[in-house]
C-alpha positions in Angstrom: 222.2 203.9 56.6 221.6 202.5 53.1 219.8 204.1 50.6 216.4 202.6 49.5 216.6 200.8 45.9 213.8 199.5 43.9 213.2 195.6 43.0 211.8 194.6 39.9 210.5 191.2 40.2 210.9 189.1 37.4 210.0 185.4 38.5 206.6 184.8 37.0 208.2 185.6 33.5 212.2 185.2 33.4 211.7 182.7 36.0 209.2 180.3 34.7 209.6 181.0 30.9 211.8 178.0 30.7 210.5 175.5 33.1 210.1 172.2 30.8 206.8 170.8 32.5 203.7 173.0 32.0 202.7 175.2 34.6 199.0 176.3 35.3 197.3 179.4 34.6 196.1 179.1 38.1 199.2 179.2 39.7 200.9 181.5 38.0 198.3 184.0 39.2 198.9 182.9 42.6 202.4 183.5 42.5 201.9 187.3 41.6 199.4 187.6 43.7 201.8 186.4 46.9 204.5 188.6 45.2 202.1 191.5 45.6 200.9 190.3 49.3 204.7 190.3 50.2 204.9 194.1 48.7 206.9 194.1 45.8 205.6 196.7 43.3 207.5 196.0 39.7 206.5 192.7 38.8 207.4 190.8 35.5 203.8 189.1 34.7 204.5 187.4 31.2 205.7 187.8 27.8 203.8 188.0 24.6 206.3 186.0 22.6 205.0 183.4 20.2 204.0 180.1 21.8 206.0 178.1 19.4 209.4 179.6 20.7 208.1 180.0 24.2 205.9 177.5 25.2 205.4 178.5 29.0 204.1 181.9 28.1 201.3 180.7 25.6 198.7 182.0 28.3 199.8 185.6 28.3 196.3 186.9 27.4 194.6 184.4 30.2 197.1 186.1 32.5 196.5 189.7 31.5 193.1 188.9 32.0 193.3 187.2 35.5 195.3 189.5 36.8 193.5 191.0 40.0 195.5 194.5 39.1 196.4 196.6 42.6 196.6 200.3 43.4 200.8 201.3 43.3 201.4 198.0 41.6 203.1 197.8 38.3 202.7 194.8 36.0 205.4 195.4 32.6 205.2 192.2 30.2 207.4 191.6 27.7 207.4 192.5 24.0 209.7 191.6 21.7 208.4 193.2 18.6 205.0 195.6 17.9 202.7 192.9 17.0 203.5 191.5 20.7 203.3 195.2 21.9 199.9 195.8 20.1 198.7 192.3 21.5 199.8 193.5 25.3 198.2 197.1 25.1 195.1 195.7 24.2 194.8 193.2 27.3 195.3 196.5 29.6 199.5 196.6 29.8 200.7 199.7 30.9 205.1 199.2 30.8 206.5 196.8 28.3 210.2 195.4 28.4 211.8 194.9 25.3 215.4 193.1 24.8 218.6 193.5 22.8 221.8 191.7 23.3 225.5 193.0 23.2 226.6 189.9 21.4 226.0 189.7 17.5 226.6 185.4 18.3 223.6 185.8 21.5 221.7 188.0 19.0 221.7 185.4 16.2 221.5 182.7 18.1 218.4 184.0 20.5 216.2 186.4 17.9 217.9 185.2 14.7 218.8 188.7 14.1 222.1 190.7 14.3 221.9 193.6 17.1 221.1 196.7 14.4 218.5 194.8 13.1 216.8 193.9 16.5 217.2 197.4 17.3 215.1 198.9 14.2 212.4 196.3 15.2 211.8 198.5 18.7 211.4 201.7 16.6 207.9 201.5 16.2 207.5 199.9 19.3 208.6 203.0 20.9 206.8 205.6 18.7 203.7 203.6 19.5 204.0 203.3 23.2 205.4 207.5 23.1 202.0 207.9 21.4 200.0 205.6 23.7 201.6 206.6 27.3 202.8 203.0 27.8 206.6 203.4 29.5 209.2 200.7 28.0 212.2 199.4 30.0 215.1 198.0 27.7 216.6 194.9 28.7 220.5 194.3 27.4 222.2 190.6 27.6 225.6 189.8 27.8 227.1 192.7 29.0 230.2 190.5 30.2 230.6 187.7 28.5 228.5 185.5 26.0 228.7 181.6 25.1 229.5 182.4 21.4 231.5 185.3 21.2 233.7 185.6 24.1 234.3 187.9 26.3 232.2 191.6 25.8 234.0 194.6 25.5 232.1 197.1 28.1 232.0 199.8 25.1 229.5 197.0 23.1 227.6 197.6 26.2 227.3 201.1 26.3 226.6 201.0 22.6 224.0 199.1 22.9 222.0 200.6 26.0 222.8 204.1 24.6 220.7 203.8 21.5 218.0 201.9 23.7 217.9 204.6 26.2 217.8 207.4 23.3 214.9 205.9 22.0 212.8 206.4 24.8 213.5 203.2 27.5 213.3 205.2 30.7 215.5 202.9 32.0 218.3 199.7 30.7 219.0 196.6 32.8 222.0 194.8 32.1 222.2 191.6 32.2 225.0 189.1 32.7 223.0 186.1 31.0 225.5 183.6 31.5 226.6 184.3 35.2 230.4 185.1 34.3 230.3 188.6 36.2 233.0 189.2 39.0 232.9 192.7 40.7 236.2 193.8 38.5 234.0 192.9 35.0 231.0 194.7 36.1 232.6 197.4 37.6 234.3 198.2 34.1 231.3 197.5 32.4 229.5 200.0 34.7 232.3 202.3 33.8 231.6 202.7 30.3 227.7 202.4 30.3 227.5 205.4 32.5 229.3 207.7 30.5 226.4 207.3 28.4 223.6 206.6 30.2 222.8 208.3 33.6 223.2 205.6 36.6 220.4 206.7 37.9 217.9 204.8 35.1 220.0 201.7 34.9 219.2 198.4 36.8 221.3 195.5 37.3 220.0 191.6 36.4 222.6 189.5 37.5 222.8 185.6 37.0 224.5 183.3 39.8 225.9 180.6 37.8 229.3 180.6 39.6 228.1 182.4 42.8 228.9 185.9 42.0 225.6 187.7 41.6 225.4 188.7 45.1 228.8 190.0 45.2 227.9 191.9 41.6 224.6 193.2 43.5 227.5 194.7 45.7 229.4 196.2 43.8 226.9 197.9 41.6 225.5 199.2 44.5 228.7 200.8 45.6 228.9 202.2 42.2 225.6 203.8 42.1 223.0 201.6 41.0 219.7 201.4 43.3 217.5 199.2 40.9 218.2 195.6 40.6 215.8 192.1 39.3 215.5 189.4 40.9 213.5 186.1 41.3 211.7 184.9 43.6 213.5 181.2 45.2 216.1 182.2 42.5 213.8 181.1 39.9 215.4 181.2 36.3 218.4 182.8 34.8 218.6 179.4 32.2 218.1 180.3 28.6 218.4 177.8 25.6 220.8 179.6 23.9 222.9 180.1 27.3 223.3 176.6 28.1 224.7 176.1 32.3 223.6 179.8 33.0 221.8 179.2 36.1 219.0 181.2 38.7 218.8 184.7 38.9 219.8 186.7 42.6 216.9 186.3 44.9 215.9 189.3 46.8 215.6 187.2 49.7 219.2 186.2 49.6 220.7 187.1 52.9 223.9 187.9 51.2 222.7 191.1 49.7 222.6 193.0 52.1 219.6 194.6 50.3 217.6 194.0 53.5 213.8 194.1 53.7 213.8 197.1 55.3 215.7 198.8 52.5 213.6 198.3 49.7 211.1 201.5 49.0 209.1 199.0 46.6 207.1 198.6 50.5 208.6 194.8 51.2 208.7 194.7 55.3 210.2 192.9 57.9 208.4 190.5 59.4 205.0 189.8 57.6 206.6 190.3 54.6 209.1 188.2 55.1 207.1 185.4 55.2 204.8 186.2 52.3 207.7 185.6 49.9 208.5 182.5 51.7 205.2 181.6 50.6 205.4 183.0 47.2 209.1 181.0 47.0 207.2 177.6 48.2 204.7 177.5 45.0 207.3 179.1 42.7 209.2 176.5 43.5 206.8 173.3 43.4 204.9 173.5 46.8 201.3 173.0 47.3 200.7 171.6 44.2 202.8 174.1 41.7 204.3 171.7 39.4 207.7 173.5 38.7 210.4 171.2 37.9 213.7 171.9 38.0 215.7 172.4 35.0 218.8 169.5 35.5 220.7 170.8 32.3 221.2 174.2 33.9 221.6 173.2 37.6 225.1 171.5 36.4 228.6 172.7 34.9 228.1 171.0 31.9 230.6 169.2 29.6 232.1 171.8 27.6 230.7 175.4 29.2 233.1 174.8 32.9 236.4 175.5 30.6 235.1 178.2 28.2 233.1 180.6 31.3 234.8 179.4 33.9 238.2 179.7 32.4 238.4 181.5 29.5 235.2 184.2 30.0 236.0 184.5 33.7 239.7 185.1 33.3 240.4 186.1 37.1 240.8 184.5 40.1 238.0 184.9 41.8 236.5 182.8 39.0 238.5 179.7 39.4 238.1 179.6 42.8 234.4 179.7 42.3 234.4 176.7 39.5 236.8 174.8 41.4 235.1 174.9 44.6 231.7 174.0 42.6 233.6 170.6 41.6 234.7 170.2 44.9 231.5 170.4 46.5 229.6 168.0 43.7 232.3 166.0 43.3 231.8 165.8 39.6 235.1 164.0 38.1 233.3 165.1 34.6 233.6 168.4 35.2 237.2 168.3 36.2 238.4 166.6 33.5 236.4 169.1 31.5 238.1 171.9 33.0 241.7 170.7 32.9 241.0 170.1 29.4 239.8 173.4 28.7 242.8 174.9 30.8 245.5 173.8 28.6 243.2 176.0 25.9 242.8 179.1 28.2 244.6 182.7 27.4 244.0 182.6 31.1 246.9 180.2 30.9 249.2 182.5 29.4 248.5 185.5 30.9 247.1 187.0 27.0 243.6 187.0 28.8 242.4 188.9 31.5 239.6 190.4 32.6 238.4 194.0 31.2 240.1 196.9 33.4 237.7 198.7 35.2 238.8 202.3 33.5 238.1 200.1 30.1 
């Protein structure tokens, strides 16, 4: 029988945070609200980032606020430095997330910081929240393979989520940002983080740009790991400064073999089911959620199909995945872009493969 793991929904922040057309108060609400109906007990409610980077998350206080806050229900919000901390402890937030990145280009490029410095910046933040009682989940990106700098090396990883676990997170999600994960990449990356961190306080956010984040949900499972984010009707997964990186896995995914009856965060068969059918309908535009769809990142792109699908991916599995994406969107664009890129690939030469999983 398998073992019960725990599902931290993250659609009403990661999922929404980029949507380009505003999104009501009102209907964010609703969406957590269904989340909690369905019986999901981690939910991602917002983000107290600034409004000018972040536009979709200007209402974190009205959210905080409107929150109708149930019994065995946890609601962590974002915080990416203390002032946003502060700001999220004094609307009644109990867990806060913070983020770092295993990729000095990512860090740049996202917090216009290099990954030392964004770590100092949660020092406070976590003598604060020691001295308040408020528990702090660490967040890590890239932790296989990153638009700007290639792919990772899984010790980066470990590196990174070490030092956020020694300084109080009680537990690390890694994330593959930019969907490039096979089972083989994570699996090594797994390798080293463990030696540092106990599996038993990490979490795995997996991004399905090429298809792969169910099979990564696999494998990490058989590897140890029983917490994993999702988003609910896949919601999200696209950041600015991971252009093509599409949704995030979606618990209700079939493919994951996580069935409802296997979560202990109290999701049923049944009822349950269809709650987060519901939930799914206004997360994704239904009765009267105005959620559009982000084009840019529901495409391989000019440019990104050769450099993740090719040169990040390095493996067979990968090129399977990108060619059969052509294949099924008949996108002569994309092609071309990947033959182009091909010529260009390590892969090519056999100077590029994917990390070994004793890495």
């Amino acid at each position: 029988m398998m073992e019960h793991v725990r599902i931290v929904e993250v659609g009403p922040r990661d999922g929404l945070q980029n949507e380009k057309q505003s999104i009501p108060t009102a209907t964010k609400l609703a969406l957590i609200e269904r989340l909690v109906a369905a019986g999901l007990r981690d939910i991602e409610v917002t983000s107290f980032v600034s409004p000018k980077w972040v536009p979709q998350m200007a209402d974190h206080i009205e959210i905080m606020r409107g929150l109708v806050r149930r019994d065995g229900v946890s609601y962590p919000v974002l915080t990416p430095n203390l002032k946003g901390f502060e700001s999220a402890v004094s609307e009644g937030a109990k867990e806060v997330a913070v983020f770092a990145a295993a990729s000095e280009g990512f860090s740049q490029k996202n917090i216009n910081c290099s990954i030392d410095e964004s770590i100092d910046r949660f020092v406070p933040v976590f003598d604060a929240a020691r001295r308040l009682g408020v528990k702090v989940r660490a967040y890590v990106s890239c932790v296989v393979a990153c638009p700007y700098d290639g792919v990772i090396a899984p010790s980066k990883v470990a590196d990174v989520a070490a030092r956020l676990h020694e300084l109080g997170s009680y537990e690390v999600s890694l994330g593959d940002t930019v969907g490039a994960g096979t089972p083989a990449s994570v699996l090594a990356m797994l390798e080293a983080v463990a030696k540092r961190v106990p599996v038993t306080q990490l979490a795995g956010h997996y991004h399905d740009t090429y298809g792969m984040a169910v099979a990564n949900v696999h494998a990490s499972y058989g590897f140890g790991l029983r917490v994993f984010d999702s988003s609910i009707a896949g919601l999200g997964g696209c950041c600015p400064y991971a252009k093509g990186a599409t949704g995030n896995v979606e618990r209700g995914d079939d493919r994951t073999g996580l069935r409802l009856d296997a979560c202990e965060d109290g999701v049923e068969r049944g009822g349950g089911e269809v709650r987060t059918v519901e939930a799914g309908d206004v997360a994704a535009g239904h009765e009267g959620a105005p959620v559009a769809a982000d084009d840019e990142c529901r495409q391989i792109g000019s440019g990104l199909p050769g450099v993740l699908g090719m040169a990040q991916l390095c493996d067979d599995v990968g090129r399977d995945r990108v060619d059969r994406w052509i294949i099924d969107h008949d996108d002569a664009q994309a092609a071309s872009d990947l033959q182009s890129n091909l010529h260009a690939c390590p892969c090519a030469t056999g100077s590029m493969r994917a990390p070994p999983v004793d890495a």
